[in-house]
N, C-alpha and C positions, 0 to 999 in steps of 0.2 A: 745418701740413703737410696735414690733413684738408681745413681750409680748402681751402684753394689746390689740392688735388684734385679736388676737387666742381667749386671755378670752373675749371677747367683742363679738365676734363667738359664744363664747359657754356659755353665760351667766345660769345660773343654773333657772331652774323654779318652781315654788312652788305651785303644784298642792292640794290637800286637802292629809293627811296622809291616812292611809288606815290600820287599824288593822283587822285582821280574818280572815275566811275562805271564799274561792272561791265558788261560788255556783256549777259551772263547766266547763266543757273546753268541745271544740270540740276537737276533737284527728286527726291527720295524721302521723305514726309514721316511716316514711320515713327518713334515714338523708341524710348529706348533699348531697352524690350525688346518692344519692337511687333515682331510679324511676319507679314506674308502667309502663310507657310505653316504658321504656327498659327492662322490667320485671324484676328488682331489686329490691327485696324485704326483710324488715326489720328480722333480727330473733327473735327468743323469745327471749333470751338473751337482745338481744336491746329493744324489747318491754317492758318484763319485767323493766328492770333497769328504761326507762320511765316512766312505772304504778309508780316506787317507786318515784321517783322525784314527779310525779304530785300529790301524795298524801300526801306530804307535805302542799299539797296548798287547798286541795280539796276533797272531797267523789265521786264526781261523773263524769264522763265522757261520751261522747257522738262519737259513730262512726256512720260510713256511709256505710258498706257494710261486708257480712256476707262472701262474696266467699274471698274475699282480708283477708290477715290477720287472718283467723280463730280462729287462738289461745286466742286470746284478750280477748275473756269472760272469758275464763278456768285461765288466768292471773291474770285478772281481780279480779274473781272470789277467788282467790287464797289472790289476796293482801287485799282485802275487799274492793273495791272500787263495786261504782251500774253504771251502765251500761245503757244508752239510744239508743239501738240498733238500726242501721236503716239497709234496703234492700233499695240496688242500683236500681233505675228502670230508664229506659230508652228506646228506639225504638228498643232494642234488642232483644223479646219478649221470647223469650228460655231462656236467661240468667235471666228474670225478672222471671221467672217460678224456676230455679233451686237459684235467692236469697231468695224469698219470702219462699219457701220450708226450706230453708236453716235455716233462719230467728225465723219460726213455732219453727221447731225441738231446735234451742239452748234457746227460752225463756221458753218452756216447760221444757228443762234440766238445767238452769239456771232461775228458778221464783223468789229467792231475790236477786240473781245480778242484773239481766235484768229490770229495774223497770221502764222502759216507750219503747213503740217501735214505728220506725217510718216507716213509709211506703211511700217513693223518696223523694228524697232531691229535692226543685226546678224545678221538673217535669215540670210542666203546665209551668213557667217562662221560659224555655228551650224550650218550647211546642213541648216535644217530644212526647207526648200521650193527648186524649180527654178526661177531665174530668170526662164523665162516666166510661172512662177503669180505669182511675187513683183511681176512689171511688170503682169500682170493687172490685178489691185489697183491699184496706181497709177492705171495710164489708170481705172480705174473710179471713183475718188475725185478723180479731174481734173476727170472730167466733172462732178459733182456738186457741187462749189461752186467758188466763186470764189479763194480763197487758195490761193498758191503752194503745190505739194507736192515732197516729197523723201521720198529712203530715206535710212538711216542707215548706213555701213557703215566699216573701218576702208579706210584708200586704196589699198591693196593687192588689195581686191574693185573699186575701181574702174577699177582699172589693169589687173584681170584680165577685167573686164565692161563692157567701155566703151563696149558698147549701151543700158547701162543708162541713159545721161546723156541718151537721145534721147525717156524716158518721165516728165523729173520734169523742174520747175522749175529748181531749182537743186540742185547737189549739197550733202548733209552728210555733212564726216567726221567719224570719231576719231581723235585724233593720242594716242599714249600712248607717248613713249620708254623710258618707264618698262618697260611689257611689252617692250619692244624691247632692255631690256638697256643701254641705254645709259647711262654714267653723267652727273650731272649738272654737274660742272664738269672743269673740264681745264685744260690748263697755258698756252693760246693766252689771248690780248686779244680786246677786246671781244665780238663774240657767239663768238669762236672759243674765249671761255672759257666758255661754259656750252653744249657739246657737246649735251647734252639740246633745248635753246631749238633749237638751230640744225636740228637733225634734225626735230624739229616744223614747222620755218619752211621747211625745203627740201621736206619730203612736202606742205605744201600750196602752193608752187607752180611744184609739177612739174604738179600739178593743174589749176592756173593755163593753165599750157602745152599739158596734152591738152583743155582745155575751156574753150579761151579766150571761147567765149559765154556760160558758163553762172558766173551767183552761184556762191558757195561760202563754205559756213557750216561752221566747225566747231563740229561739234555734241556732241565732249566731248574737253577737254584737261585735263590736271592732274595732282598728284604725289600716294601717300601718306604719310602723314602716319607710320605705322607699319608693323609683317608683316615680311614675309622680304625679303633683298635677292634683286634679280632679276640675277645674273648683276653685272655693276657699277652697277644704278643699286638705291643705299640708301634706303629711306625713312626719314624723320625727319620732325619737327615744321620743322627751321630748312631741308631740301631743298625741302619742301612750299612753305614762305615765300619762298624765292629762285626759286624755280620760276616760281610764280605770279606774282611783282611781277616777275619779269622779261620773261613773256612777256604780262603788262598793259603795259605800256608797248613792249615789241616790235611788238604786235597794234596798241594807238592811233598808232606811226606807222607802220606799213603799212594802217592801217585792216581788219582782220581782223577780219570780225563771229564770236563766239565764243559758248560754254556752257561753265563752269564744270564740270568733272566731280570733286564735285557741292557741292551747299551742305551737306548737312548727311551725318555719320556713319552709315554704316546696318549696326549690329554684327549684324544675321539674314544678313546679306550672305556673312557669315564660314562659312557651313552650305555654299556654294555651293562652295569652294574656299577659296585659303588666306586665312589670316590676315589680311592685305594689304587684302580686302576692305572690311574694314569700315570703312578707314580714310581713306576720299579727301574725306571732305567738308571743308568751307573753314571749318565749324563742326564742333564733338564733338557727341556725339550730345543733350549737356545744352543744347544753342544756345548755346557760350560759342565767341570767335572765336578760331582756336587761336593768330596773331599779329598783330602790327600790321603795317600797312601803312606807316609812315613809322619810319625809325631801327631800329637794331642787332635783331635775331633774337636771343631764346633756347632754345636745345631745353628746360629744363627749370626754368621760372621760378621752380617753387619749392624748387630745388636748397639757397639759406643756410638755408632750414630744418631741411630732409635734413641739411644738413653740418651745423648746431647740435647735432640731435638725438645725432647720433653721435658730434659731440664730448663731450655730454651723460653718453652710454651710458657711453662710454668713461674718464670722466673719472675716476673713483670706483677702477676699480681699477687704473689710473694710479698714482693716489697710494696706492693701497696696496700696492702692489709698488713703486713706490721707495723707499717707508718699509722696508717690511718685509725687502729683499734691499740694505739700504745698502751691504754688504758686497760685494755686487758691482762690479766695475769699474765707470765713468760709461756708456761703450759701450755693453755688455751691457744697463744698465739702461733708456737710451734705444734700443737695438734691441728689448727684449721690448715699451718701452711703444708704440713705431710698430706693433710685430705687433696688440696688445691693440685699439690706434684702428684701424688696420686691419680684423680682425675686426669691429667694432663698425659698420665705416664700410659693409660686406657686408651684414650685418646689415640695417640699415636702407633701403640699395639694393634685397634682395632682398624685403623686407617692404613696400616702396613701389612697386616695378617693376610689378608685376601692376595696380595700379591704373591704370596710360597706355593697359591693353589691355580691350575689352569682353569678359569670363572670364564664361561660363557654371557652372552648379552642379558638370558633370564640374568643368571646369577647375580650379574652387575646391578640387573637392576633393582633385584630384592635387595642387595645390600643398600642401595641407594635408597632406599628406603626405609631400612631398618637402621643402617646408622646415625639420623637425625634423631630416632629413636632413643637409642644408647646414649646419644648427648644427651638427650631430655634427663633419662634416668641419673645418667650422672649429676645434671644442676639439680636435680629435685635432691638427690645427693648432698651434695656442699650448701643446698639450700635449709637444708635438715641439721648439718653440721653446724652452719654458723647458727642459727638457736643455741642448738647443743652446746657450742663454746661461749655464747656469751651470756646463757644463762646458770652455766657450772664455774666459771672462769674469768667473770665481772669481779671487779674489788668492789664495786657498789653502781645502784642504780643510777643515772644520769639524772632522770625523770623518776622524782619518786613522791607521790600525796599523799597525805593522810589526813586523818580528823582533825577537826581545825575546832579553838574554843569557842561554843558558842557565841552569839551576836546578842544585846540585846533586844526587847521584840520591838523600838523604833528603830533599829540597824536591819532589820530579818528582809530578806526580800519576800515579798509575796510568791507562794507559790501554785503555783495551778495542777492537781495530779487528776491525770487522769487516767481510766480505769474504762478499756475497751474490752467486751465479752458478749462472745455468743453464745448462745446453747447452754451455759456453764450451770452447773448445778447452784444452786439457790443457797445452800446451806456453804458451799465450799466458797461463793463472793462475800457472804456475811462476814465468814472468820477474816478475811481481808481486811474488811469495811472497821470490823472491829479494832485489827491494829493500827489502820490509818486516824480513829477516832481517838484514839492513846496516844499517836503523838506531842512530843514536849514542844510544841513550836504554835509560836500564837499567830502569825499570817498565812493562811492557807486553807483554800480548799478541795473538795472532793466531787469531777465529773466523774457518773457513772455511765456509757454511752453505749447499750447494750441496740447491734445491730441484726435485723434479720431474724432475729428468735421466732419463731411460728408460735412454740406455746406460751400462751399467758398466764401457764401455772409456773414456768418457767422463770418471767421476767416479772412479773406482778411483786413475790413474793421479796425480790429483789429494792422495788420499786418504794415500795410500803414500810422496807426494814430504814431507805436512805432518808423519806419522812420522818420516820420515828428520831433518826439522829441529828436532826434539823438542818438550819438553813446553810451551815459549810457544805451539805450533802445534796448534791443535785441528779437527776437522775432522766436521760434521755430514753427513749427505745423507739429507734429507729426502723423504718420497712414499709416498702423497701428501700435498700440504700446500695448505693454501687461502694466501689470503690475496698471491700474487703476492710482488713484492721485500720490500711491508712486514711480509708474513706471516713471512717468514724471518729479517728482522731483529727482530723481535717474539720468535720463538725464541728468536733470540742473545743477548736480551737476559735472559731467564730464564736461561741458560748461562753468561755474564757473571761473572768473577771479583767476589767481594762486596769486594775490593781497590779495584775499580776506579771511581775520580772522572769521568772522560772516559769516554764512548765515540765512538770514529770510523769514520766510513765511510769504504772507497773502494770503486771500480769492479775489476772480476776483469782489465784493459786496462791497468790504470794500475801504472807505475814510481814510484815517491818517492823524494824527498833524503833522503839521511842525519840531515839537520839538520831534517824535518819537523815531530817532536813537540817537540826538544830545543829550537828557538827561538820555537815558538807556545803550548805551554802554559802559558805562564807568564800570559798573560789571561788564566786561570783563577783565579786568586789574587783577582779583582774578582766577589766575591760577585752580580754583577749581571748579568755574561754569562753566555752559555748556549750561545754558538753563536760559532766560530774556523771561518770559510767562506776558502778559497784557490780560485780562479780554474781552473775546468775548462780544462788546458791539452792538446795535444797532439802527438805525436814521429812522427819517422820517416814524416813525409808533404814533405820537400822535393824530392822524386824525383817523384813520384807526382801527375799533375795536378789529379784529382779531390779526392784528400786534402789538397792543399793548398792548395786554395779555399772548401774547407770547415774548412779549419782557421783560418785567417783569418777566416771568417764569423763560426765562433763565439767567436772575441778579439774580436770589439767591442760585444757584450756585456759583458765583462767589465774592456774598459780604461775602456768609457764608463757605460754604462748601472747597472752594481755600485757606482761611483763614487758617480753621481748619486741614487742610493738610499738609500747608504749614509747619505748626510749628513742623512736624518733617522730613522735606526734602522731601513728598512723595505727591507733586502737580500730576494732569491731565496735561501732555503739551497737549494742541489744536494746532491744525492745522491751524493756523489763530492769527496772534499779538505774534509772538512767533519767537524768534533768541536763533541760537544753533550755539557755537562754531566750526569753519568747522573739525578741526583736530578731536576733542570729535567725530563727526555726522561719520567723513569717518571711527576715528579707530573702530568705536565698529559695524562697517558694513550699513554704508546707512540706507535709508528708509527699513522697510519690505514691500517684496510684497503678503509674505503670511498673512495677516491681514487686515482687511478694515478699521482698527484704526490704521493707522503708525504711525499717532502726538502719541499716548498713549503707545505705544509699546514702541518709541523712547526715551522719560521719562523714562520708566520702565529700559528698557536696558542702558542707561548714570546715571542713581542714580545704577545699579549694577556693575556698572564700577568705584562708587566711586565719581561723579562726585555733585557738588551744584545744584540745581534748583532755581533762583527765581521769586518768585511772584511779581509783581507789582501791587497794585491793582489802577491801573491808565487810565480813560478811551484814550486811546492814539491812537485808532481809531474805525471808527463805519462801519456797515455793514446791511445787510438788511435782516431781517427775511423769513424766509419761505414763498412762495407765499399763501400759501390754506393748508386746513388741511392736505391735503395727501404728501404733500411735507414734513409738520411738520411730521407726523408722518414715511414716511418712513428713516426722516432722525434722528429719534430716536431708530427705529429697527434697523437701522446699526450701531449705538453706541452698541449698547445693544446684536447685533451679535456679532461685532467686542470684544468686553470685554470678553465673552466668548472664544473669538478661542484667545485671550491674553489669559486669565485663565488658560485656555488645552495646552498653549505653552510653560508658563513659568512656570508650577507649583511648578517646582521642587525650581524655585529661592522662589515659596514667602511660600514655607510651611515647607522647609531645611533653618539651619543655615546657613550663609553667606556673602558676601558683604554688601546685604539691611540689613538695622536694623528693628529691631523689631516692629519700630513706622511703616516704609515703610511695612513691610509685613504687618500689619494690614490693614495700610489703603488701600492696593490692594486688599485686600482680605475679608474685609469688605466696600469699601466703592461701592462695587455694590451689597450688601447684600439687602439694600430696592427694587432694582432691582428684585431681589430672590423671595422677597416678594411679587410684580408683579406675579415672575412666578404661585408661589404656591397661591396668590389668583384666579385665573385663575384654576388651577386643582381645588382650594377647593369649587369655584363655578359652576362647572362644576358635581363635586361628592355635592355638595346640590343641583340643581337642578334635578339632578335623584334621589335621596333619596326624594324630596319633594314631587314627582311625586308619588314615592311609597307609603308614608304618604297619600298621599291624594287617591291614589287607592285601596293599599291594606296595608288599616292601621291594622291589626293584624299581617302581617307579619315586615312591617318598622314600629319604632315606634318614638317618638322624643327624640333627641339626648339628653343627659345628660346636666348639667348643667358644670359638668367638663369641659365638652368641649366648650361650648358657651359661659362662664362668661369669659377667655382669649382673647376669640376673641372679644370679643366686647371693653374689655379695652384696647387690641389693637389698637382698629381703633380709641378708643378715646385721646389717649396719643399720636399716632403718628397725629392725627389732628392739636392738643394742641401744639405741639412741633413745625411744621409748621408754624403755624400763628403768635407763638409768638416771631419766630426766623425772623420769616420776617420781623414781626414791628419792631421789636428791631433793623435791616440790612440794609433793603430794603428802598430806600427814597424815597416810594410810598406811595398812600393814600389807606385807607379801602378798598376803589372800587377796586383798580388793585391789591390789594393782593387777593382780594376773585377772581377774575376772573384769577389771575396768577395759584391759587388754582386749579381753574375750569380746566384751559391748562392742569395741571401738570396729572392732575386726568386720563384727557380725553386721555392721551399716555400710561396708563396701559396697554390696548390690544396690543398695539404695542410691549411695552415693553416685555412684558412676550411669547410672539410668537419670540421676538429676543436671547431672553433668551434662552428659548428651543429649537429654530433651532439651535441656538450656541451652546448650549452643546449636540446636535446631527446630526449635520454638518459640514464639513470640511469646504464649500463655500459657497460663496451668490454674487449676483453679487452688485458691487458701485453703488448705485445711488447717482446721485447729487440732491443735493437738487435745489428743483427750488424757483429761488428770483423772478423772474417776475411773474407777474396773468397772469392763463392761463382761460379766458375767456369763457363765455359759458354754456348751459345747463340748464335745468329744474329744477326748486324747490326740485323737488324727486330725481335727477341727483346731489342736494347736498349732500346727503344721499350714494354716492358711494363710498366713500373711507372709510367708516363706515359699512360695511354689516352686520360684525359679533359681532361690540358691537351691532348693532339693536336690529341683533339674541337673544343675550345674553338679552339685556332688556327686549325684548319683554315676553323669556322664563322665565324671574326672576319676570315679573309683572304676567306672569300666576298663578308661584310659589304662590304668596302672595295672588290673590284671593281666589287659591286653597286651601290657608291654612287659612284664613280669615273665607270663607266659613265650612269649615271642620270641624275647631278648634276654631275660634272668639277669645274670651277673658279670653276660661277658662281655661288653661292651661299657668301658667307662663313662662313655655317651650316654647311652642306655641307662643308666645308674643316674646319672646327674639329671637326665630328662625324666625320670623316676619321681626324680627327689624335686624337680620343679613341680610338677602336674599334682605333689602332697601338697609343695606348700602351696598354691595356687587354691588348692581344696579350701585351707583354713578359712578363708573369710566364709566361703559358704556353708560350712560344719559347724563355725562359728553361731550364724545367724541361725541354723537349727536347733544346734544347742540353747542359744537365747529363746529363741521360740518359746520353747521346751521349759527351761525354767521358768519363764515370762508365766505361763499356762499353771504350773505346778506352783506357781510362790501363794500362800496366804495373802490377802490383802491386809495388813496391819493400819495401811496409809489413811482409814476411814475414805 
């Protein structure tokens, strides 16, 4: 399949053959990194060896300037080749004085080389001089020697200055459909199929028609070879080749005396404008011919290489992932390994591409840069993929728990729950306090460790409901206390019945089943676990639009992602439905309090102790969502700090050999990689929106990004979409509506996300916030808009972007279009979070 990619890439094209001679070439005999305007210039040596190559092909040649390159006639002159002389003329008017002079002198010493001369290439197109000075010149170099002269100009100056034809010899044009936009084949027969040929052949003889006395030479036609597309005509290696062999034999039977625009490559060319530049010669800039002239075109002949090598790459963990994942469906196994050769096959495209184009040291070093990049995207990639496959594509779970039959209450371990809360509304810890009171399990009680609360209308009412339910029900209030959620359970834990085997946490939000502890501790009996995690669920959000888009967001986490962890011991514990063995929790050191993720830390450091985790995935109690979007979101940024200053703490456990196994170091170390991906779309929207800006201001200096770079990014965004929504339906026991708006949630926490990300990996602190479960009431329509400023920003900037380049660029540059179509999707996370906003603001609170 790699195979047959590449050739399916590089299909051969079979342009018309081509036998005989060149009529002629324009010449620049600069190589690869020669430049005039570093003043590096060609020797004779070099030129020479050129006349000899080009005169394989050709009698005649055509230059542009008498002061540049001197020798060239004398060479010229030397190999037998005729010579279309021209002086450079421009706004320089000394220098146009010492070409033209120049000019006189070598067609007088050179009368059968020199056998037509021109007097400024493109003058009046450039309008660097007025028509009368430009004819000036002419008659002035008519008089002066004997060979026909001409000016150069494209035919649209001749049709606008058709005095011009009454002071030159004969006229020379440039025919270039390419600059004209035009593409180069089309759906008609014979010449009506290569639109480009035909546009060429009809501008010169309309020419024919207004000057029917006058020769007519054109004096530079051709396609490139590489650069930007211009509107519809592409450049390629195999346009360049049909191009050319089609209007070589167009031109010998119309007899169309012609110049080759040009023989050879001239990458300084590229300083001038775009890209495009450097790439018209008939040769690369090494003197190798870029096709043949008889039989099939390739754009990229050494494409079975490319495709070997990436079969090559690819091979190895191929077969190591069939082996290793036998267990998986045959499907799954040959879909991750198309992903893996795929990869592979990028890989080597992206690492190969940059050599077809002449890249300066900048150039080098952006790519240098941005190709670590594109690896990334691609592991985040195959790191998305394997989920995918082995959670649609398992015959069954490896690692699978469930409810277990009650213990008797002399078998029950003791358990300790405790119940950390700040701030929290009084009535919303009661309804808790209440289901923890209605559990069926007769060992156990209930710390209540409310930290920091300032009011004691607050925590009193709390305090006086845990009296009323007696002595199971104990009830601390701490202040001041350091240490955040972990500092409080660290407390509790010193407070902690010496009975007690378990301690559990939950959230001051959350409701529990009856049958919580009575059908989950019975794991405990397996001296090995340490940690009984259920599934952060949530209630009383089906009313409610906001809450129940967010509650749905965060079920797929837990149907999918907890699954996929599970199966090699390296679950998320959360802070909430979660019991850990008390002896595991005290040896390997309590809660941390340098972390704002201690549930994740605690996981992390008991599976490096050796310890089981399991998952249950059983809703065994529910809890209440985020009140508004800024609660959603700042309690996503604390994840997403928090995982960070985990990262920066334990690095050494998950990237050294060790206690964790290989399965655990990965999934710590990839399973906040989409997270990453957050971060780095956020920088890479940020460096396209000043590049767009520059695009659209000063587009000779920014030009549009390659396609190297765009074709990844956009199968990025559509492979990690695809994976999303199909893992949801397949998971999630929701309908269309709540996945797309689960969607919509997930989208709209990228800002957050990637600002958690980067504060974390360049800050020690941040301070806790609690999320708030109650609505906090209030405010203006545009007041819902404030806990969003900087996606605004961002959309607003990214919707400038597109009209900017809409405007600029429209439809004629496929670049253009595709950088379009990134700078939208780029938008969505930020459109997303407004729109959440937006509903967040507008939903009824049903949630009490």
């Amino acid at each position: 399949m790699n195979i047959g990619l590449w050739w399916w890439g590089n299909l051969p094209h079979g342009p018309e053959n081509w036998h005989g001679p060149i009529s002629g070439f324009a010449v620049s005999f600069f190589r690869r990194y020669q430049s005039p305007l570093a003043g590096d210039f060609p020797s004779s040596a070099q030129i020479d060896s050129d006349l000899k190559l080009l005169h394989r092909y050709t009698d005649h040649i055509r230059i542009y300037s008498m002061l540049q390159n001197p020798q060239v006639v004398r060479l010229a002159h030397k190999e037998g080749l005729h010579v279309m002389a021209g002086a450079w003329i421009d706004t320089r008017l000394e220098n146009n004085e010492k070409e033209i002079e120049a000019l006189i002198a070598m067609a007088r010493r050179y009368p059968k080389t020199i056998d037509r001369v021109i007097v400024g290439n493109e003058v009046l197109f450039r309008n660097d001089l007025p028509p009368a000075k430009l004819m000036a010149y002419v008659d002035r170099v008519r008089a002066a020697i004997r060979q026909p002269v001409s000016i150069a100009e494209p035919d649209y100056i001749w049709e606008k200055y058709p005095e011009l034809a009454q002071h030159v010899d004969f006229i020379t044009v440039h025919l270039f459909p390419y600059w004209n936009g035009i593409p180069l084949t089309g759906s008609g027969k014979g010449l009506d199929h290569y639109p480009a040929i035909a546009s060429a052949l009809g501008s010169y003889q309309k020419l024919r028609q207004m000057f029917p006395g006058k020769p007519i030479v054109v004096g530079e036609i051709g396609w490139p070879s590489n650069g930007d597309r211009h509107e519809y005509a592409k450049p390629s290696v195999s346009n360049e080749a049909i191009f050319l062999r089609e209007w070589f034999n167009v031109a010998k039977r119309d007899h169309v005396d012609y110049y080759v625009m040009e023989a050879f490559d001239q990458p300084w060319k590229e300083q001038l404008g775009s890209h495009t530049e450097a790439y018209w010669g008939m040769f690369n800039a090494d003197r190798q011919l870029k096709f043949p002239f008889t039989g099939p075109v390739t754009e990229d002949t050494g494409w079975p290489w490319k495709a070997l090598a990436a079969s090559l790459l690819a091979l190895l963990p191929m077969i190591w992932f069939a082996r290793r994942y036998v267990r998986f469906k045959l499907t799954g196994r040959f879909f991750f390994c198309a992903l893996i050769q795929l990869a592979c096959g990028l890989i080597v495209w992206s690492a190969t591409l940059p050599f077809n184009f002449y890249l300066d040291w900048i150039d080098w070093t952006m790519l240098a840069l941005l190709f670590p990049a594109q690896v990334a995207i691609l592991a985040i990639l195959l790191i998305n993929g394997f989920e995918f496959t082995e959670v649609l594509w398992r015959r069954e779970w490896v690692r699978h728990a469930g409810m277990l039959r009650p213990d008797s209450p002399d078998k029950q371990p003791f358990v300790s729950i405790h119940l950390a809360c700040y701030n929290e509304p009084p009535e919303m810890v009661i309804v808790t306090l209440d289901s923890l009171a209605e559990l069926d399990y007769a060992n156990y009680e209930v710390l209540v460790i409310d930290n920091n609360t300032k009011d004691p209308a607050t925590w009193q009412p709390v305090q006086a409901y845990c009296e009323k339910l007696g002595k199971r029900f104990r009830f601390f209030h701490l202040e001041p206390w350091p240490g955040y959620k972990a500092g409080a359970l660290n407390f509790g834990l010193k407070e902690t019945d010496p009975r007690a085997d378990v301690v559990a946490v939950i959230d001051a939000d959350y409701v529990v089943r009856h049958d919580w502890l009575a059908t989950l501790t019975g794991h405990f009996h397996d001296p090995k676990v340490a940690v009984v995690q259920c599934p952060q669920a949530h209630r009383d959000f089906e009313h409610n639009r906001f809450r129940r888009m967010t509650a749905w967001e965060y079920d797929g986490f837990f149907r999918i992602g907890m699954h996929h962890r599970n199966e090699r011991n390296a679950i998320i514990q959360h802070g909430t439905m979660t019991m850990v063995r008390r002896s595991a929790l005290e040896g390997t050191g309590g809660w941390s309090e340098w972390t704002i993720c201690e549930d994740a830390e605690l996981g992390l450091r008991l599976m490096h102790a050796g310890y089981e985790l399991v998952y249950v995935d059983e809703l065994m109690g529910k809890g209440l969502t985020p009140a508004d979007f800024k609660a959603y979101k700042s309690q996503r940024y604390r994840w997403a700090f928090g995982a960070m200053q985990i990262l920066k703490g334990r690095w050494d456990w998950m990237t050294r050999k060790g206690p964790l196994s290989s399965g655990q170091r990965f999934h710590f170390l990839t399973g906040w990689f989409s997270w990453f991906a957050d971060a780095l779309h956020l920088i890479f929207t940020l460096m396209a929106i000043f590049w767009t800006a520059g695009m659209v201001a000063f587009p000779s200096v920014f030009s549009l990004p390659m396609q190297l770079f765009l074709i990844p990014v956009i199968g990025f965004f559509f492979a990690k979409a695809i994976f999303g929504i199909v893992l949801y339906r397949a998971r999630v026991p929701c309908s269309w509506y709540d996945t797309l708006m689960a969607s919509l949630a997930s989208m709209g926490l990228s800002h957050a996300i990637a600002r958690g990300i980067l504060h974390g990996l360049t800050r020690e602190k941040t301070s806790f916030v609690v999320t708030a479960k109650s609505r906090r009431m209030g405010g203006s329509n545009f007041a819902a808009f404030a806990p969003v400023r900087e996606e605004g920003l961002m959309a607003i900037a990214l919707a400038l972007c597109i009209i900017g380049m809409a405007r600029s660029y429209g439809t004629h540059y496929i670049e253009g279009m595709l950088w379009i179509f990134i700078l939208a999707a780029q938008s969505i996370p930020y459109v997303s979070a407004l729109v959440g906003a937006w509903i967040a603001h507008r939903s009824g609170d049903k949630a009490g």
